[in-house]
N, C-alpha and C positions, 0 to 999 in steps of 0.2 A: 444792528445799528441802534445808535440811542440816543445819536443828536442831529440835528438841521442839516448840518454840514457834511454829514459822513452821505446825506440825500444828497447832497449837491456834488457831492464828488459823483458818486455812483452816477450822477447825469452825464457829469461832464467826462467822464472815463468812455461812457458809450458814446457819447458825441465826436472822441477821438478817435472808435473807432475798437476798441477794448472790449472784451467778450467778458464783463463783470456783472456779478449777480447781488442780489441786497437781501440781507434778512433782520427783523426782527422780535422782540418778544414782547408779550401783551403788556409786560410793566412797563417797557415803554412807551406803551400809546394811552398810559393813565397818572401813572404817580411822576411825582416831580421831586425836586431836592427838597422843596418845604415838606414833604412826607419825614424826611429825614430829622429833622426837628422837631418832631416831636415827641412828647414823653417815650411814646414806644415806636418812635424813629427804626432803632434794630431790626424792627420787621424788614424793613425795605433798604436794606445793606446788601450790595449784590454789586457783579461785577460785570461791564461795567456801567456805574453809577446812576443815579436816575440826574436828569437833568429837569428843563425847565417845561412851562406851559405851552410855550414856541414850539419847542425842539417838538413835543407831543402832536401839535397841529401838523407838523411838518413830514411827520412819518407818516400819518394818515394821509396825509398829502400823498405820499411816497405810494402809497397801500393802492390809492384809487388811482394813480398815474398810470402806474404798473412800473413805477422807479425800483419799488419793490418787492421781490418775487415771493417771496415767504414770509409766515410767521413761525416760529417755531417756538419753543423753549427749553431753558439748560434744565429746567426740574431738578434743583437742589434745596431740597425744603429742611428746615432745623423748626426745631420747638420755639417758639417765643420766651418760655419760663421752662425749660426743664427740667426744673428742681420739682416740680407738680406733675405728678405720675399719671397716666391716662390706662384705661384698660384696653390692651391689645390681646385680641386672637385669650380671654378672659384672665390674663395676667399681668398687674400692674407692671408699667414700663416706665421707667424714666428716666430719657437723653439726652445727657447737658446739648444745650442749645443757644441760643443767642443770647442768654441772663451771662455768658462766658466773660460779653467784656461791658457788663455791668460798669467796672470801673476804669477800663481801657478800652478804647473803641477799635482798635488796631485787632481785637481779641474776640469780634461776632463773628462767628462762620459767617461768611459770605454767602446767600444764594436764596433762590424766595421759588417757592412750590409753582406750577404749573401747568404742567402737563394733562390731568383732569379737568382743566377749568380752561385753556386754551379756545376748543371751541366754541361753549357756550357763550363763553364773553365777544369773540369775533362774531359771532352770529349776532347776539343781544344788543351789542354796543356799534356794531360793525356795520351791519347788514339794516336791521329794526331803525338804527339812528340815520341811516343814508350814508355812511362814510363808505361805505361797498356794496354793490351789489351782489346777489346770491349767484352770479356763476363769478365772479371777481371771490369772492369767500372759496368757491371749490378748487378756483384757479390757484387762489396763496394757501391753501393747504391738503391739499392732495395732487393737483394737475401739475405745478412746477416745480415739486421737491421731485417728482418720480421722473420728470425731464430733466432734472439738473443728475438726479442720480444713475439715468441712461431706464428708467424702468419702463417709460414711458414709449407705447398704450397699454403694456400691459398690465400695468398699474395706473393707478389717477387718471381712469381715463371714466 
């Protein structure tokens, strides 16, 4: 999820009575469409879109309610400038990347890295700042993805 509204439904779905679950990714509980605008806006092209400073309050909202069950992330990471080669595994590399729609914006790969950085950020930003507690942190990333996936106790527990 990555707006106010997709929280409010996911309440009101269980208020009917609906066996619905909510997930979402750390970019959305930081950057917003003004990230977009900037010079190097491309960074943060990903799908779907970042919204506003609301929308951000309101999943954290979601997070310490328990509206929603997980964070996860799609980890689709592109280079910023890929025309600038990096040394990998001691062999320069270099993967066109998000410089693609330089001059069409229809033409950035879509998608922003994560999967490394997931937890330290829910714990640092999450946990450190009060927006969760440390077994609310274990609960949205280990306890309820292994119950929603049936692994649960013998994972996440």
């Amino acid at each position: 999820m990555n707006a106010a509204g997709e929280v409010d439904m996911v309440e009101y779905a269980r208020e009917k009575g609906l066996q619905v679950m909510g997930e979402t990714c750390p970019q959305y509980l930081f950057f917003t469409i003004d990230h977009l605008r900037r010079p190097d806006g491309a960074k943060w092209v990903c799908s779907p879109p970042m919204r506003s400073a609301e929308d951000n309050h309101r999943l954290w909202r979601g997070l310490a309610d328990g509206t929603i069950q997980t964070v996860g992330t799609d980890h689709c990471p592109f280079y910023f400038d890929g025309t600038k080669p990096i040394v990998y595994e001691g062999q320069q590399v270099a993967i066109p990347g998000k410089e693609l729609g330089k001059e069409d914006f229809t033409k950035i790969p879509n998608g922003l890295p994560g999967v490394g950085d997931r937890l330290p950020i829910l714990w640092t930003y999450g946990v450190r700042s009060g927006h969760i507690t440390p077994n609310q942190f274990v609960a949205l990333t280990s306890t309820n993805p292994a119950k929603i996936f049936g692994l649960y106790p013998r994972k996440g527990h």
